[in-house]
C-alpha positions in Angstrom: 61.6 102.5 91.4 60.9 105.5 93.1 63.2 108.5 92.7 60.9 111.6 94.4 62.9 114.1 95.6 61.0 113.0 98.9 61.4 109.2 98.9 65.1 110.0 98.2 65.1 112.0 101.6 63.3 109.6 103.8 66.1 107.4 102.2 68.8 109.1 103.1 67.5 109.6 106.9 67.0 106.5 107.3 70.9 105.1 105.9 72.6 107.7 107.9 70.4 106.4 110.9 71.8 102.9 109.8 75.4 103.9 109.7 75.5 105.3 112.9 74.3 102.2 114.5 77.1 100.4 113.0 79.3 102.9 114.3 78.0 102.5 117.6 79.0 99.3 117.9 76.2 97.0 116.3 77.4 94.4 113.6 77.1 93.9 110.2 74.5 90.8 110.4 72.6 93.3 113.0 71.9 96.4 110.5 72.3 94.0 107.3 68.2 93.6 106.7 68.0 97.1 107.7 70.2 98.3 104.8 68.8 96.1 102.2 65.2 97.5 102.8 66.9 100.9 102.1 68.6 99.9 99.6 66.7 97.7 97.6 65.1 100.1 95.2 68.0 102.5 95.1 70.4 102.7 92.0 74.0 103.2 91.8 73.7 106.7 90.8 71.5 107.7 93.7 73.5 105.6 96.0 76.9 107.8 95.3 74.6 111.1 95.4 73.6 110.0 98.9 77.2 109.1 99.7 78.2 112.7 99.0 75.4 114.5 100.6 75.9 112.8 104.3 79.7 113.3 103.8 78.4 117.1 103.1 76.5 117.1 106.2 79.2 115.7 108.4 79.7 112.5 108.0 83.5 111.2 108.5 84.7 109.1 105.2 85.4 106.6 106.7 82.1 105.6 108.5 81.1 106.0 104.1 84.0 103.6 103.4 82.5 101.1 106.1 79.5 101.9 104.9 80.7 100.5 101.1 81.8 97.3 102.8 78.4 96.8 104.0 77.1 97.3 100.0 79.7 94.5 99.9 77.0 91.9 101.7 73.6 93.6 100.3 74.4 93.9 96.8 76.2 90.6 95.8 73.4 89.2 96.2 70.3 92.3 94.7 73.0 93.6 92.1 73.4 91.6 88.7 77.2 91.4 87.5 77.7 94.4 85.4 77.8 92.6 81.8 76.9 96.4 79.9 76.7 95.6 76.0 79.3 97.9 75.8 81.9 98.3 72.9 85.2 96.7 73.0 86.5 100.3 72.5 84.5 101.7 75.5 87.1 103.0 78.3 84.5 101.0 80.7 85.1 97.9 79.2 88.6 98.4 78.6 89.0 99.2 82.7 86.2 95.7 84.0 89.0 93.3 82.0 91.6 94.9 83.6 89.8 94.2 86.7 89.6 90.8 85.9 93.4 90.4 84.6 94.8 91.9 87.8 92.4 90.2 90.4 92.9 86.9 88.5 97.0 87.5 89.2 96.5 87.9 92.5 94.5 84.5 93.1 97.2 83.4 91.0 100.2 84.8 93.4 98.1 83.7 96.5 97.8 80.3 95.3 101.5 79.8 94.5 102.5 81.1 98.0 100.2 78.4 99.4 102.0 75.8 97.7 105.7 77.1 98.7 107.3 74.7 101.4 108.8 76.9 104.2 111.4 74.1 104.8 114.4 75.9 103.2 115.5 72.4 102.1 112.9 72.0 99.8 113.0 74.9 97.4 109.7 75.4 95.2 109.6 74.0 91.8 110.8 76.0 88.7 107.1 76.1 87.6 106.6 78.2 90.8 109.0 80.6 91.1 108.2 81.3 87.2 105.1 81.9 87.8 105.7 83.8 90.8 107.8 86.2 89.0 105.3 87.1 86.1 102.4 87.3 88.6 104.1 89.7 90.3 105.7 91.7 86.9 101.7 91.5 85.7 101.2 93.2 88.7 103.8 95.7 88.0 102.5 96.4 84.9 99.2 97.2 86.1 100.1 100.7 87.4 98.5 102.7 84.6 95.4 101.1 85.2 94.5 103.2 88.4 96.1 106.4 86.6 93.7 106.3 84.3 90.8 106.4 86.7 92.3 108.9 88.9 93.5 111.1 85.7 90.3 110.5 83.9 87.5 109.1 84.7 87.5 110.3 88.9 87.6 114.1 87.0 84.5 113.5 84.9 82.5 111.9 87.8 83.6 115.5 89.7 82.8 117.8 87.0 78.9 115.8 87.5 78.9 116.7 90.8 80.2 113.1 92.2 83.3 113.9 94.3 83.8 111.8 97.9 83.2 108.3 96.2 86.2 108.4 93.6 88.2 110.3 96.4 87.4 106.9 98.4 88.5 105.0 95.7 91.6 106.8 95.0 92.0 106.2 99.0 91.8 102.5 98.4 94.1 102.7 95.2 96.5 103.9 97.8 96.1 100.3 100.1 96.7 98.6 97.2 99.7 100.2 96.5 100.9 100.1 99.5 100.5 95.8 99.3 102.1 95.8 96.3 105.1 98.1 97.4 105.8 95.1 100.0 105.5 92.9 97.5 107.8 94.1 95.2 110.3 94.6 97.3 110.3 91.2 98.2 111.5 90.3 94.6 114.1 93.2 93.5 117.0 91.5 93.6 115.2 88.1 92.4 113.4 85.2 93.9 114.8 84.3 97.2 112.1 82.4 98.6 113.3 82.0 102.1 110.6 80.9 105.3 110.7 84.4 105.6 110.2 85.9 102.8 107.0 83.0 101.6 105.6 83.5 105.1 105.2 87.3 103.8 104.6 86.2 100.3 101.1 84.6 101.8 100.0 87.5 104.0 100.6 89.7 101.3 98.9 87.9 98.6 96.0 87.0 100.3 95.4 90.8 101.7 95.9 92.3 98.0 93.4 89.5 96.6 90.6 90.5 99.4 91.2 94.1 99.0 91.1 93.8 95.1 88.2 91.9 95.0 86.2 94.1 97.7 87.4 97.7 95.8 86.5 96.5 91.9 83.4 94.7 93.5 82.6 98.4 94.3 83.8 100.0 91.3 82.2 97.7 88.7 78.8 97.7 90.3 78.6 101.3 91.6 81.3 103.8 89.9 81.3 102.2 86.9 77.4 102.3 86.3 76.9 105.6 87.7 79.3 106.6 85.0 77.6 105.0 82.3 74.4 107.0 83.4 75.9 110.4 83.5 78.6 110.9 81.1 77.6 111.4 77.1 78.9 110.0 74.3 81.2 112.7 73.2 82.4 112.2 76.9 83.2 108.9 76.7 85.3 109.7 73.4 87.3 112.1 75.2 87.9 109.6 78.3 88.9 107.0 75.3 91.5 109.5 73.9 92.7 110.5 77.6 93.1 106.7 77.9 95.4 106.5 74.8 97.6 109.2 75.6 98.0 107.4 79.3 99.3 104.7 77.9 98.1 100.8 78.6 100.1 97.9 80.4 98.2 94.5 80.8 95.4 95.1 78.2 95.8 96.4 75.1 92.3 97.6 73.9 90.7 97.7 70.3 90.6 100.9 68.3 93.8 102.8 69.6 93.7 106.4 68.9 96.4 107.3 65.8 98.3 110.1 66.6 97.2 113.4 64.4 98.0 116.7 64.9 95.6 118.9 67.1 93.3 120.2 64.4 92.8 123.7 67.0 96.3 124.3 67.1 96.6 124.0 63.1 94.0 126.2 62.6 95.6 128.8 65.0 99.4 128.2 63.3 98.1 128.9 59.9 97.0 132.2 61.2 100.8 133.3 62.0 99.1 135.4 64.8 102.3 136.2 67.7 102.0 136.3 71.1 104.0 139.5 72.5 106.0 139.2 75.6 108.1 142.1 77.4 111.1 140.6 76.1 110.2 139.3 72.5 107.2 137.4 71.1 106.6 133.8 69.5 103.7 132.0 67.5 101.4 129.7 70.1 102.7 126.8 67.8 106.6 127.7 68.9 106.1 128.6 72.3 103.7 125.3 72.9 106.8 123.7 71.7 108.9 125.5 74.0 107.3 124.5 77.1 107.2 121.0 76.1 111.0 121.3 75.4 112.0 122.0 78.7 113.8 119.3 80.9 111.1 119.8 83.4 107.4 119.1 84.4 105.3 122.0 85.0 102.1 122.5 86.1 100.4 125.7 86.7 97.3 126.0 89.0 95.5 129.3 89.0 94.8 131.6 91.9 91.4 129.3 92.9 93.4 126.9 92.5 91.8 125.2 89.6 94.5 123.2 87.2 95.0 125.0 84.2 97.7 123.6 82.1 100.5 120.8 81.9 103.7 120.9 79.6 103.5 117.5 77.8 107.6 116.8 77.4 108.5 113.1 76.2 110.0 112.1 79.6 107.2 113.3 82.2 107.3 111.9 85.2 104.1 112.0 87.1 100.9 110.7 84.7 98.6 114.0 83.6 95.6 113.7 81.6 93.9 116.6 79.8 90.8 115.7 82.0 92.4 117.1 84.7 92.2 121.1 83.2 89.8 122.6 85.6 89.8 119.9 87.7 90.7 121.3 92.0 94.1 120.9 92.4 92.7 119.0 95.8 91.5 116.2 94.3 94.5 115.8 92.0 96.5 114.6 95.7 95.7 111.8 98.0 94.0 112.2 100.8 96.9 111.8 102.8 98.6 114.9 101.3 95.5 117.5 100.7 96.6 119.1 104.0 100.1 119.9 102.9 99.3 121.3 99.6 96.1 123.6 101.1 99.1 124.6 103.8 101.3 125.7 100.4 98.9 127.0 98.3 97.6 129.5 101.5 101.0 130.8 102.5 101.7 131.6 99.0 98.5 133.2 98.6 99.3 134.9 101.8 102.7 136.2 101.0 104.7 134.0 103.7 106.3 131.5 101.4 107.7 132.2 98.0 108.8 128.2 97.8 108.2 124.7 98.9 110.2 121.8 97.8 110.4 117.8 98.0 112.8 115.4 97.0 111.6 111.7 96.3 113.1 108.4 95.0 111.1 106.5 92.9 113.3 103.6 92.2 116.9 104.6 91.1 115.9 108.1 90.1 116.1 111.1 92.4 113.0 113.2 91.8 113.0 117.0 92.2 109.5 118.4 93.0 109.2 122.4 93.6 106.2 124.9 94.0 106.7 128.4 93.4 104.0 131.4 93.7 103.5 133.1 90.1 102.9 136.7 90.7 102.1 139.9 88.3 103.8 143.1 88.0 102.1 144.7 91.5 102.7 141.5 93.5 99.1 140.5 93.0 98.5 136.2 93.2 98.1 134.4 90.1 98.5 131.0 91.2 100.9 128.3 91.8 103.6 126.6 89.3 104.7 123.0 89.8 108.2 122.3 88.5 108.9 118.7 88.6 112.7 117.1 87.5 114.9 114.2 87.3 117.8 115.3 89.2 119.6 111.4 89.3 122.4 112.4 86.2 122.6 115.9 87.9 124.1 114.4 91.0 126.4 112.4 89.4 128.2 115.8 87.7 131.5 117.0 89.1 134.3 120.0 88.0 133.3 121.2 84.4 132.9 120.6 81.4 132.9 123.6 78.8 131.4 124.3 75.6 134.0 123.9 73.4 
């Protein structure tokens, strides 16, 4: 396999050649040969490093993300199933049998739809709407799955230099979320399985099992192996402990991490050492506490805006991962919303804002989401604080009720 700095060049030239053909109207069978003659000898690490160069050089994402679909023909037949002899411990493995519980539940779902009479008369068997239910609470459950590979593992492949093709798959995380959503909805109040209602079932089910089996085709075979290539094995510890902390739903792995105490933050309480404030002072070990006290979220991102801390209280709301310190506060939004938070971040850095806040509903809770400027003493930027709160028992209070 040839991986000259040259051959990788004439490669590239030639796949962006490709890829505007297809965007110029010719179809996949038409370019198909051409790709797999430039593919053939490429791996999945250069493949992703060619991604991100011609979406450097101007190439819109989305002729890439056509572009992945086309992988989709070429390499299920010149790519082996990933089988890694990987650990059952390995975050990698832990995430491919994931892939295979959730995909397998939505064959599942698909298959039961099919089987649903749309004659209201004849209502589907208990068996059915059983398994219905669980296929669809699996599915539920699976939510922490994709939270760990946008907390975790999309910030390692960007701290290696590998940024658009996690961004695509946080993109497609978003479609399948977006399936599921109508799905679920369908069931809140219980299985009423109406000609409506299974006529939606079957377009729903059938879309999330061909999106789910395209987006961990591409995961498996391409993000996952050019992870295994670039990240060490101290890496893959961290990602491992990330994972824990996450949390897991469907799959509960080998080896979880026991919870010890922070061996850094021992050694720095033993040295009493205070940290001096205008109006008083505190050890790192009480103040950490502090912040982690407080019925809110926070988040602060510096002044280029780089994440640089989290509170870690025992009701957060929105999934953070320490993989995420450093990480651009950019890539910690879908694509959808980058815009909005480069428009906050620059009129705070500008002086023409001094908040911005949302309200969302994410099911019976009321979520409170605020970003405020953090300045110093001479009005000088320091970067942006995220306070995020549960707001639904707030509502609810009315006249007073005093200490005593």
């Amino acid at each position: 396999m040839s991986k000259s700095p040259a051959d990788m060049k004439e490669r590239k030239a030639k796949l962006k050649h490709a890829v505007e053909k297809l965007h110029k109207g010719a179809s996949v069978s038409d370019v198909k040969e051409e790709f797999k003659d430039i593919l053939k000898d490429a791996s999945p690490l250069e493949i992703s490093k060619i991604e991100e160069e011609l979406i450097e050089e101007g190439i819109p994402r989305e002729k890439i993300q056509s572009l992945c679909d086309v992988h989709l023909e070429l390499f299920k037949d010149s790519l082996q199933e990933p089988s890694p002899d990987l650990p059952e411990t390995h975050p990698i493995y832990i995430l491919m049998q994931e892939h295979k519980i959730i995909l397998s539940t939505a064959i599942r779902l698909a298959e039961l739809a099919q089987v649903c009479a749309e004659d209201a008369a004849q209502r589907p068997s208990p068996e059915i709407i059983s398994g219905i239910m669980k296929s669809i609470e699996t599915l539920r459950e699976s939510a922490n799955h994709y939270q760990r590979e946008e907390n975790v593992l999309f910030p390692m492949l960007e701290a290696h230099g590998i940024v658009q093709p996690p961004a695509i798959m946080w993109s497609e995380h978003d479609t399948v979320r977006s399936i599921e959503k109508t799905l679920f909805s369908m069931f809140e109040t219980g299985p009423k399985l109406d000609s409506h209602t299974i006529k939606q079932l079957r377009s729903s089910a059938l879309s999330l099992t061909e999106t789910l089996s395209s987006h961990f085709f591409k995961e498996n075979n391409i993000l996952f192996q050019t992870s295994l290539k670039l990240f060490s094995k101290e890496e893959w510890q961290k990602a491992r402990a990330d994972f824990d902390d996450i949390g897991y739903g469907i799959f509960k792995p080998k080896g979880m991490k026991v919870q010890t105490v922070d061996s850094q933050s021992l050694e720095y309480s033993e040295k009493k050492g205070l940290i001096k404030f205008e109006s008083g002072a505190m050890t790192r070990e009480v103040l950490e506490a502090v912040l982690n006290t407080l019925p809110v979220d926070i988040t602060f991102v510096d002044e280029k805006d780089q994440v640089r801390y989290f509170s870690q209280s025992s009701e957060r709301i929105f999934v953070r991962s320490k993989s995420v310190i450093g990480r651009e506060v950019r890539n910690c939004h879908p694509q959808k919303s980058v815009e909005k938070v480069e428009q906050i971040l620059n009129d705070f850095r500008a002086g023409t804002r001094d908040k911005a806040e949302f309200w969302i509903r994410m099911g019976e809770a009321l979520i409170y989401i605020r970003y405020f400027p953090v300045r110093d003493s001479e009005g000088k930027y320091l970067g942006c604080l995220e306070v995020t709160q549960n707001i639904t028992e707030i509502q609810k209070l009315e006249g007073e009720k005093r200490l005593l």
